[in-house]
C-alpha positions as a Markdown table, in Angstrom:
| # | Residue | x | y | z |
|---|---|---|---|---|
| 1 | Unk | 223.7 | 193.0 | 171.1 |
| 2 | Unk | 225.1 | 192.4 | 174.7 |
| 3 | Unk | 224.2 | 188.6 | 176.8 |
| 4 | Unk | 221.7 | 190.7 | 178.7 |
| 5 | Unk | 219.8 | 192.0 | 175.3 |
| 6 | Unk | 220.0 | 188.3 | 173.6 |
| 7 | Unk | 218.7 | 186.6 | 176.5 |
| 8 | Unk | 215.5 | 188.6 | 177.1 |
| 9 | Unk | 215.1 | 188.2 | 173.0 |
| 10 | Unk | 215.3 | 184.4 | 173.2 |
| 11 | Unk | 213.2 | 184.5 | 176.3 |
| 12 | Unk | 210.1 | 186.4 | 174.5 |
| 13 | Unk | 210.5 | 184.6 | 171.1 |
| 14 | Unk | 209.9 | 181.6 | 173.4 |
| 15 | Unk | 212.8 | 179.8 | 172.1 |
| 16 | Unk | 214.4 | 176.6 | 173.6 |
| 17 | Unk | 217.6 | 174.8 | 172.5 |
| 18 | Unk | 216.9 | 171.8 | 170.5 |
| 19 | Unk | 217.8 | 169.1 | 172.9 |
| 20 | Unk | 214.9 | 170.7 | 175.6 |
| 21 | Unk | 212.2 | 172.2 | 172.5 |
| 22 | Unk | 208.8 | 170.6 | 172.8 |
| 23 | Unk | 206.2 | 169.9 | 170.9 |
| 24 | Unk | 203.3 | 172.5 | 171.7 |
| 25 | Unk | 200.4 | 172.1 | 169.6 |
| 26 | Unk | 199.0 | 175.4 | 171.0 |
| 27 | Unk | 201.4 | 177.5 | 169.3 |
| 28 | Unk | 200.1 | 176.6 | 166.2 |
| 29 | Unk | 196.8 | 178.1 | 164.2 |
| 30 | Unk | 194.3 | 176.1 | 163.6 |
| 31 | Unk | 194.7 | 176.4 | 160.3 |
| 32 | Unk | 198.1 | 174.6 | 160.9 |
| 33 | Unk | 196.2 | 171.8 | 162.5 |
| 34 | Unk | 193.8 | 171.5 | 160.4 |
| 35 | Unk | 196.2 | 170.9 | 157.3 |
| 36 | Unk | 198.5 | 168.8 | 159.4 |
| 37 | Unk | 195.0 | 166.6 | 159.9 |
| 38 | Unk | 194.5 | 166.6 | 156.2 |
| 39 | Unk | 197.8 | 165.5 | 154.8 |
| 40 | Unk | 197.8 | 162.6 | 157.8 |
| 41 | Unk | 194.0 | 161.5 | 156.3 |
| 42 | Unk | 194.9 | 161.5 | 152.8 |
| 43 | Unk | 198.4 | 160.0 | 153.0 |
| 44 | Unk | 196.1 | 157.1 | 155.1 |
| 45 | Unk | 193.7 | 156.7 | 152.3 |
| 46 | Unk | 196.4 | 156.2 | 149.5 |
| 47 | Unk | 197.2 | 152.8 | 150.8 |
| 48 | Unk | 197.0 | 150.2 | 148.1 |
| 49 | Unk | 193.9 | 147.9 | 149.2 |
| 50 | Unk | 194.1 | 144.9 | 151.2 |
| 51 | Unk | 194.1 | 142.0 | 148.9 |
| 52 | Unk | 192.7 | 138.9 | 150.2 |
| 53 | Unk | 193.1 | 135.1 | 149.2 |
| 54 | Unk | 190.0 | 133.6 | 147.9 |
| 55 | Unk | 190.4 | 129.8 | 148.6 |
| 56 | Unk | 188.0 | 127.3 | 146.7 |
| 57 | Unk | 184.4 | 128.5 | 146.5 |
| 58 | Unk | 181.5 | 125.9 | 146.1 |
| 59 | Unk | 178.0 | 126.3 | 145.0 |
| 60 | Unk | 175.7 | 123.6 | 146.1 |
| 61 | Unk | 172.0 | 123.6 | 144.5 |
| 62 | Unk | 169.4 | 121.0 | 145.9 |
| 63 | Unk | 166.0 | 120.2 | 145.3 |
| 64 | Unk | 163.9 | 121.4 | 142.7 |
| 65 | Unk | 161.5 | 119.3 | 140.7 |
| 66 | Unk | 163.9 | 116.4 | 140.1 |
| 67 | Unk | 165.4 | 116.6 | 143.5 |
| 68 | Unk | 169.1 | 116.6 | 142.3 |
| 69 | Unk | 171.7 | 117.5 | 144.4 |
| 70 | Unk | 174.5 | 119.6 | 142.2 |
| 71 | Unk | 178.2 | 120.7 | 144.0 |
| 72 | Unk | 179.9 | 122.9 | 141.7 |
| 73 | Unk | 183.5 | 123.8 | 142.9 |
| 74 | Unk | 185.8 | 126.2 | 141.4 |
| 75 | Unk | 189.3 | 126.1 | 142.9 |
| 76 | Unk | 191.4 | 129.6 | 143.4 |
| 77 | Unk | 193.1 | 129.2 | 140.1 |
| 78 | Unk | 189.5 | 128.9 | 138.4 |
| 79 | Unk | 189.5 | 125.5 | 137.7 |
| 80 | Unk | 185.3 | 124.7 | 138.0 |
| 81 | Unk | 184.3 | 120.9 | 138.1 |
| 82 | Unk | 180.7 | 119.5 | 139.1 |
| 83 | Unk | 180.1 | 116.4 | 141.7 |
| 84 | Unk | 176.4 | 115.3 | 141.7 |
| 85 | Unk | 175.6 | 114.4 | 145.0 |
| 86 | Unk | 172.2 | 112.6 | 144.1 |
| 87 | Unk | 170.8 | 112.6 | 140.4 |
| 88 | Unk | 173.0 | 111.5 | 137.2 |
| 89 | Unk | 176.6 | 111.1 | 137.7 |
| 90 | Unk | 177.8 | 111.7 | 134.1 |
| 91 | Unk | 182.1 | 112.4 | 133.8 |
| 92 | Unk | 183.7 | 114.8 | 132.2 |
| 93 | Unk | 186.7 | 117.0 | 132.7 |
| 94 | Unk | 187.0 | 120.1 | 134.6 |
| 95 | Unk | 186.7 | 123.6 | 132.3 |
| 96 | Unk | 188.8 | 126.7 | 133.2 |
| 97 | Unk | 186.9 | 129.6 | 133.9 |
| 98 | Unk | 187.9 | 132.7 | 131.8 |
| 99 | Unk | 190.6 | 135.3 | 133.7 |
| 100 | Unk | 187.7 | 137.9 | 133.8 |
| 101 | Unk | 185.1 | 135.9 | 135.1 |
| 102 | Unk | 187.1 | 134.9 | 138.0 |
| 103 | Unk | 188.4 | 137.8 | 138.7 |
| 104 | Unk | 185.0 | 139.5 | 139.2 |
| 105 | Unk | 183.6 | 136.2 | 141.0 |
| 106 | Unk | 187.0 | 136.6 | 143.8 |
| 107 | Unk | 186.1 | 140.7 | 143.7 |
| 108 | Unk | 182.7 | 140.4 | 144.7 |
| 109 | Unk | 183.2 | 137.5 | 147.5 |
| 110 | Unk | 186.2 | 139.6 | 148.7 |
| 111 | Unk | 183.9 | 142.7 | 149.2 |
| 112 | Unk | 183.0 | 143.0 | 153.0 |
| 113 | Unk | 179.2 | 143.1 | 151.9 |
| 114 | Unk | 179.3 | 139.5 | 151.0 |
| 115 | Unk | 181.0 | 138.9 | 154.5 |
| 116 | Unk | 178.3 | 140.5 | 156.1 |
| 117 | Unk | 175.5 | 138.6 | 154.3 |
| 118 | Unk | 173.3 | 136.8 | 156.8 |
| 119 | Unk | 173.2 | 132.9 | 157.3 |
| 120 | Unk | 170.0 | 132.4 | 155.5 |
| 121 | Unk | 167.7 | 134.2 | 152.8 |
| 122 | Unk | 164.4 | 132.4 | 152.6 |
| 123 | Unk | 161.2 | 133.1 | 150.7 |
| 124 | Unk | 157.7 | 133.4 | 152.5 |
| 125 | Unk | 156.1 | 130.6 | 153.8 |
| 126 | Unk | 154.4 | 128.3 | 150.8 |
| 127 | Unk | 155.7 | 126.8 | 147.9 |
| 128 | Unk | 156.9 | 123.6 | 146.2 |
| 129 | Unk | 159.7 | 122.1 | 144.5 |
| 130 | Unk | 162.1 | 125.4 | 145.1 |
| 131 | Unk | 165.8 | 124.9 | 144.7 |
| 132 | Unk | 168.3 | 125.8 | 148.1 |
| 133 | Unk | 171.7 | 127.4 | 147.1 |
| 134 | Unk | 174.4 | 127.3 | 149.4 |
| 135 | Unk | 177.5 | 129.2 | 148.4 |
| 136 | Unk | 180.3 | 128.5 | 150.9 |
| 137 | Unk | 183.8 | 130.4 | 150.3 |
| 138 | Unk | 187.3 | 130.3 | 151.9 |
| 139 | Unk | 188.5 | 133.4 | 152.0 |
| 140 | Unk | 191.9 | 134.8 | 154.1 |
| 141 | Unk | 191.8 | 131.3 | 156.1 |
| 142 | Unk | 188.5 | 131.9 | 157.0 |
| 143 | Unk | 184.5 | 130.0 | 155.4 |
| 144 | Unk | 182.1 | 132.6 | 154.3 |
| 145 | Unk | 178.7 | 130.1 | 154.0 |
| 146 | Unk | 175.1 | 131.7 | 152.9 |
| 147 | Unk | 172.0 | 129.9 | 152.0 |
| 148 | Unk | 168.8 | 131.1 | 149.8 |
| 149 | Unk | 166.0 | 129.4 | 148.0 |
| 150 | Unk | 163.9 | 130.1 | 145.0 |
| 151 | Unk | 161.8 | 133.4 | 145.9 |
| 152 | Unk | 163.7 | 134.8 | 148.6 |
| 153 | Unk | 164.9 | 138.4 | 148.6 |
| 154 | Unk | 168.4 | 138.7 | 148.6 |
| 155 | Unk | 170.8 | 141.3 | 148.7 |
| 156 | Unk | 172.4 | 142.7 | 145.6 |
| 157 | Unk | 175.9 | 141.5 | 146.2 |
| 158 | Unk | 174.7 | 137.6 | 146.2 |
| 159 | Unk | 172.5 | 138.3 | 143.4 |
| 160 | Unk | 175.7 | 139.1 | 141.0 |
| 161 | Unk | 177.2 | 135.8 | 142.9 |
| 162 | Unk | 174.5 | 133.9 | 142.0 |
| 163 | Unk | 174.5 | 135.3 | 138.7 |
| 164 | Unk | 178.4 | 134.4 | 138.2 |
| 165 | Unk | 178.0 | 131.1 | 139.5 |
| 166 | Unk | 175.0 | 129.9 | 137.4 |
| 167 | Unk | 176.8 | 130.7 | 134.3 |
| 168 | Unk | 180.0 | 128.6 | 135.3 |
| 169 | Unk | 176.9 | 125.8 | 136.2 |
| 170 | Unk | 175.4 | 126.1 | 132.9 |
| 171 | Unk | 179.5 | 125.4 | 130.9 |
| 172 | Unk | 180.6 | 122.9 | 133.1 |
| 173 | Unk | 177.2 | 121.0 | 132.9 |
| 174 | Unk | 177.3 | 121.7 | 128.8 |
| 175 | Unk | 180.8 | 120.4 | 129.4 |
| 176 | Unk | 179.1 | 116.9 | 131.3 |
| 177 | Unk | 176.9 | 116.5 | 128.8 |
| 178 | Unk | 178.8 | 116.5 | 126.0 |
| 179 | Unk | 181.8 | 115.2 | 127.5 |
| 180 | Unk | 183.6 | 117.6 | 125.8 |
| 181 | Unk | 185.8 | 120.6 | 126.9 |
């Protein structure tokens, strides 16, 4: 192969020396591309998810028959105590919520869904003695607050909430009245 021969051969396979070769998507297929994409999505959606820090959450319930006013706080390390606002002020000491519990409770807050919850949940016009719940959450720095009362309809996500919260209600407030842990 004479200078003349190789020249005209690296000039047709298109080829450049390293230090001046470019990137030309257009040489490739689009099947090349299209893989390429693929690997780049899925090696993005491997990422291990974002955790977030769930601060203390509090779950106030007012109102009712009675007209008691009942703050239930559980701290980030699942330590749930009760204040009563207005009503009986019976003492006790605080009761550790179980490891699973928690963990579902800090799950479900962290879920963007119960970001995106609205500021109130109310019930149709009418009715007497209902409770308000007001579930307010620090999460990442940041208060997450929603409000409902008896008979609203409310999304699924602060149903389960609700539903975690009224059973760490119901020990700590077994807890007050027994005074036992």
């Amino acid at each position: 192969m004479n200078s003349r021969t190789s020249r005209s051969a690296i000039r047709a396979t298109r080829y450049l020396p390293a230090r001046t070769r470019v990137a030309n998507c257009s040489d490739m297929t689009p099947r090349t591309l299209l893989a390429v994409a693929l690997l780049l999505a899925a090696a993005c959606g491997t990422a291990p998810p974002a955790t977030h820090v769930v601060g203390t959450i509090t779950y106030e319930v007012t109102g009712g028959f009675a007209g008691t006013d009942r703050l239930l706080i559980v701290d980030h390390n699942g330590t749930a105590h009760m204040k009563y606002v207005t009503g009986p002020s019976p003492q006790a000491d605080p009761v550790q919520v179980d490891a699973g519990t928690l963990s579902r409770l800090h799950e479900l807050v962290s879920d963007p869904k119960f970001a995106a919850l609205e500021a109130e949940y109310l019930p149709p016009p009418g009715g007497a003695d209902l409770q308000d719940y007001v579930i307010t959450v620090q999460l990442d720095g940041r208060q997450l607050q929603t409000m409902t009362r008896d008979g609203a309809d409310r999304p699924e996500i602060l149903r389960e909430v609700m539903g975690i919260l009224n059973k760490i209600l119901t020990s700590v407030a077994r807890n007050y009245s027994t005074g036992t842990k």
